[in-house]
VOGU-3710 file (C-alpha; in Angstrom, 3 decimals, decimal comma):
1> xxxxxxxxxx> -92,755/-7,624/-24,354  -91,025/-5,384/-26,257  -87,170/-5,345/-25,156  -86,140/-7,780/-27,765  -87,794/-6,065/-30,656  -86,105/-2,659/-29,907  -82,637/-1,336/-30,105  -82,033/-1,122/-26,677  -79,549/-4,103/-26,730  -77,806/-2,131/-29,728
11> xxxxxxxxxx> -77,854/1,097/-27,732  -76,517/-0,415/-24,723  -75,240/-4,083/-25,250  -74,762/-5,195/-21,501  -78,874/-4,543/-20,567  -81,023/-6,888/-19,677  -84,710/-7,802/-19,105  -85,868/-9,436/-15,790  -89,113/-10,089/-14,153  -89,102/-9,120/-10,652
21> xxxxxxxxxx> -92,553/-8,554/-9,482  -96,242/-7,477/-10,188  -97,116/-4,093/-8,134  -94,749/-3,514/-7,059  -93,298/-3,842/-2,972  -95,722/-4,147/-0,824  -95,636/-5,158/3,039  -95,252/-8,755/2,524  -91,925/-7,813/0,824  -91,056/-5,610/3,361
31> xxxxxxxxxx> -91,593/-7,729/6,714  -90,748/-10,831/4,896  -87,838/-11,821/6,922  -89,829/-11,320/10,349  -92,852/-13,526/8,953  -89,641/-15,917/8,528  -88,875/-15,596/12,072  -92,345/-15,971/13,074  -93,066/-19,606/10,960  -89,565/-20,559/12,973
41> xxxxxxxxxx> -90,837/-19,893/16,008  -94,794/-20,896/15,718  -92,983/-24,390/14,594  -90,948/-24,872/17,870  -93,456/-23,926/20,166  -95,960/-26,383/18,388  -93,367/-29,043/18,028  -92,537/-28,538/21,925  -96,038/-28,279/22,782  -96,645/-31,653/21,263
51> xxxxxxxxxx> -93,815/-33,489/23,184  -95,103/-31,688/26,391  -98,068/-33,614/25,956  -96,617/-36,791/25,089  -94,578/-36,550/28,455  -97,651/-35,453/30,649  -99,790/-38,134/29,272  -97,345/-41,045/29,871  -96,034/-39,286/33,425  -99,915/-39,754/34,113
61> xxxxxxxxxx> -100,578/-43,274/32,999  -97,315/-44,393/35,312  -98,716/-42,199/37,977  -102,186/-43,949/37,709  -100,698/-47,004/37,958  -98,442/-46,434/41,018  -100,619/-44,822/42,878  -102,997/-46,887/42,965  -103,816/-48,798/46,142  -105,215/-51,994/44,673
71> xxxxxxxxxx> -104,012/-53,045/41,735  -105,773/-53,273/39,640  -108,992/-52,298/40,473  -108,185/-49,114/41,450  -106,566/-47,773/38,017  -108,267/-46,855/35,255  -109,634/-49,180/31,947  -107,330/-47,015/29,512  -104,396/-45,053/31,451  -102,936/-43,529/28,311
81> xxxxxxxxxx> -106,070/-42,207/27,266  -107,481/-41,235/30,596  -104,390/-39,232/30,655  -104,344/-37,723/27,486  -107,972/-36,034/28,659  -106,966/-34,803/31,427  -103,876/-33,188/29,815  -106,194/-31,976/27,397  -108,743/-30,332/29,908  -106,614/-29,103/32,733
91> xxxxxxxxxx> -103,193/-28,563/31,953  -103,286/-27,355/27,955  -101,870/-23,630/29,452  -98,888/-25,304/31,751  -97,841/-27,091/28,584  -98,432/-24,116/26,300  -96,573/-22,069/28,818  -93,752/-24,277/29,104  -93,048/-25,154/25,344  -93,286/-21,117/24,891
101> xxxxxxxxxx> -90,302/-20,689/26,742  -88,288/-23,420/25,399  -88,825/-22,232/22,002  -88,361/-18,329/22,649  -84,664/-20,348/23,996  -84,579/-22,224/20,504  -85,416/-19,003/18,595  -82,710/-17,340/20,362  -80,080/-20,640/18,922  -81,622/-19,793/15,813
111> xxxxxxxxxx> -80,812/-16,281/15,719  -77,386/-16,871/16,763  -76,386/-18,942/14,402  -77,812/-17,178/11,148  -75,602/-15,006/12,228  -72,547/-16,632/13,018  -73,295/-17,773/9,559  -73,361/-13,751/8,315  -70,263/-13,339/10,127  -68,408/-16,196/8,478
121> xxxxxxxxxx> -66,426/-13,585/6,522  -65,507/-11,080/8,938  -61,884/-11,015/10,673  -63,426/-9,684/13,752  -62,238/-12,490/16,292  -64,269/-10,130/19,431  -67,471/-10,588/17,559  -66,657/-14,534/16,775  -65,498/-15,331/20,243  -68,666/-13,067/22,102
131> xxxxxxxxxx> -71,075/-15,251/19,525  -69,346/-18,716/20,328  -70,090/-17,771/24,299  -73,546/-16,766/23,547  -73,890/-19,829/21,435  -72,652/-22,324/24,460  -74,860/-20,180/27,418  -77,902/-20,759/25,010  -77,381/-24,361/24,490  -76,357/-24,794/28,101
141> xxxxxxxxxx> -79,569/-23,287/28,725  -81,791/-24,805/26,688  -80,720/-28,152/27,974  -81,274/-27,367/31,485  -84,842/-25,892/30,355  -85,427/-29,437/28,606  -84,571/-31,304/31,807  -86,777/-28,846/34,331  -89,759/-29,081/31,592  -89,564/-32,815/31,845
151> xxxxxxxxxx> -89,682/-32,976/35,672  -92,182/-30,600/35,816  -94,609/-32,100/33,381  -94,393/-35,183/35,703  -95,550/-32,990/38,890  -98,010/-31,456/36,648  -99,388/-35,051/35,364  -99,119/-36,250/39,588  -100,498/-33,320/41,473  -102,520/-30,885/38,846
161> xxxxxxxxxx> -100,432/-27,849/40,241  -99,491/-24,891/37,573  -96,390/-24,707/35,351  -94,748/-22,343/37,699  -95,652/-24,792/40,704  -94,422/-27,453/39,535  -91,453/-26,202/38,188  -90,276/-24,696/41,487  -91,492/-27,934/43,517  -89,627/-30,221/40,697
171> xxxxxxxxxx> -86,394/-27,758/41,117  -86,288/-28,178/44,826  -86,797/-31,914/44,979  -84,142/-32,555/42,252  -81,477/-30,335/44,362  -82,593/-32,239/47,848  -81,804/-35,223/46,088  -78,838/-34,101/43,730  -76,742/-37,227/44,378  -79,389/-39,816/43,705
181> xxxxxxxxxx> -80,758/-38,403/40,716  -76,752/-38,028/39,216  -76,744/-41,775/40,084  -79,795/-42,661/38,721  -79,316/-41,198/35,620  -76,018/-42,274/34,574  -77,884/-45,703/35,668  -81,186/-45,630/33,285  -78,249/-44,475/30,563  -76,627/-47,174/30,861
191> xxxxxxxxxx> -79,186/-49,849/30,953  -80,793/-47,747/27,818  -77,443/-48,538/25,999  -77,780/-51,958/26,864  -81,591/-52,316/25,632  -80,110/-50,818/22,192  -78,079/-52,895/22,012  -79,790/-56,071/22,703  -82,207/-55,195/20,474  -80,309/-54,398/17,754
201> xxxxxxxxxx> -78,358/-57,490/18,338  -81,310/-59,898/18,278  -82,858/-58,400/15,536  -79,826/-58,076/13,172  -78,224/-61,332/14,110  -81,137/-63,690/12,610  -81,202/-60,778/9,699  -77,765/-61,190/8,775  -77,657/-65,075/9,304  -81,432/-65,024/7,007
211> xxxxxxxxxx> -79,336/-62,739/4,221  -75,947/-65,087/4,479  -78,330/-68,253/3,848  -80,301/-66,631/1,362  -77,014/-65,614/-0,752  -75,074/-69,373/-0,458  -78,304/-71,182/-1,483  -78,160/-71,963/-4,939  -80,634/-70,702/-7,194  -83,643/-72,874/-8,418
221> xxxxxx> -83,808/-74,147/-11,555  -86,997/-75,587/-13,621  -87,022/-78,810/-14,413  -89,603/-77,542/-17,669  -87,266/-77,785/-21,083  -89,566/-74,809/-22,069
//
């Protein structure tokens, strides 16, 4: 309050006056950058917890539906939210579990790259090409953990077993059956790509032809001198 009214700026020209803080550090300031960390982390394993469930509760409505014996009497009035309960009720710590470990993978990306971002400036090619491995195991991994998650939220959603369970029995099926599930997924890719495309076709077509008649139509006039 009382910088400008002295002769401190005559004194020394080149001072200044800035607010940093009231009282001073204190251990907000100090562990700021791990609370930072932690916000990252809480919001990957609640984002991943959230898609868990999505996965378990439709893996369980298409299980309710296929195995059931007769069709449909033996399914339930409302699969999806049948199977939303009992992913709620039974299998909340498989899908905590699971999401926890894909995000300690995504924390891990994280890391690496704020600091391939610190590390911008140095000429220290060892340290560039060690992160760029690190940064290609991690996404390698976290890609594979993606894929296991999946299949075992749909063992989960089928037989009720544990994360661990499932993920083992989901593991060994997928590598008895290697070939057909390459084939079959390169197959649903494809026919994805196809469903984009025909419905972005038959949606934009009659948009584009309902914009090129709009602009050729000439505009209305009144017939009111007024």
């Amino acid at each position: 309050q009382t910088f400008n009214t002295s002769n401190v700026t005559k004194l020394c020209p080149d001072s200044q006056c800035l607010f940093a803080f009231y009282g001073g550090e204190t251990a907000y300031h100090k562990y700021l950058i791990v609370l930072q960390f932690f916000n990252v982390f809480m919001f990957f394993w609640l984002a991943n917890f959230v898609i868990a469930l999505g996965q378990v509760t439709l893996a369980g409505a298409f299980a309710s539906y296929y195995w059931a014996f007769k069709k449909p009497d033996d399914m339930p009035a409302f699969p999806l939210f049948s199977a939303f309960g009992r992913a709620l009720r039974y299998h909340t710590g498989s899908l905590a579990f699971g999401s926890l470990i894909l995000a300690v993978v995504q924390v891990i990306r994280v890391t690496l790259e704020y600091l391939d971002h610190r590390l911008k400036a140095a000429e220290n090619k060892f340290a560039k090409f060690l992160l760029s491995c690190l940064k290609c195991c991690f996404w390698c991994l976290e890609k594979f953990i993606k894929f296991l998650n999946r299949n075992a939220y749909i063992m989960i959603a089928i037989y009720g077993t544990n994360f661990c369970t499932s993920a083992r029995n989901a593991f060994f099926l997928l590598m008895r059956n290697i070939i057909r599930v390459a084939v079959l997924d390169k197959v649903t890719d494809f026919l994805f790509f196809l469903g984009k495309l025909l419905i972005v076709g038959s949606v934009g077509k009659p948009g584009f032809w309902k914009l090129l008649l709009g602009a050729s139509s000439p505009p209305k006039t009144s017939s009111d001198p007024l």
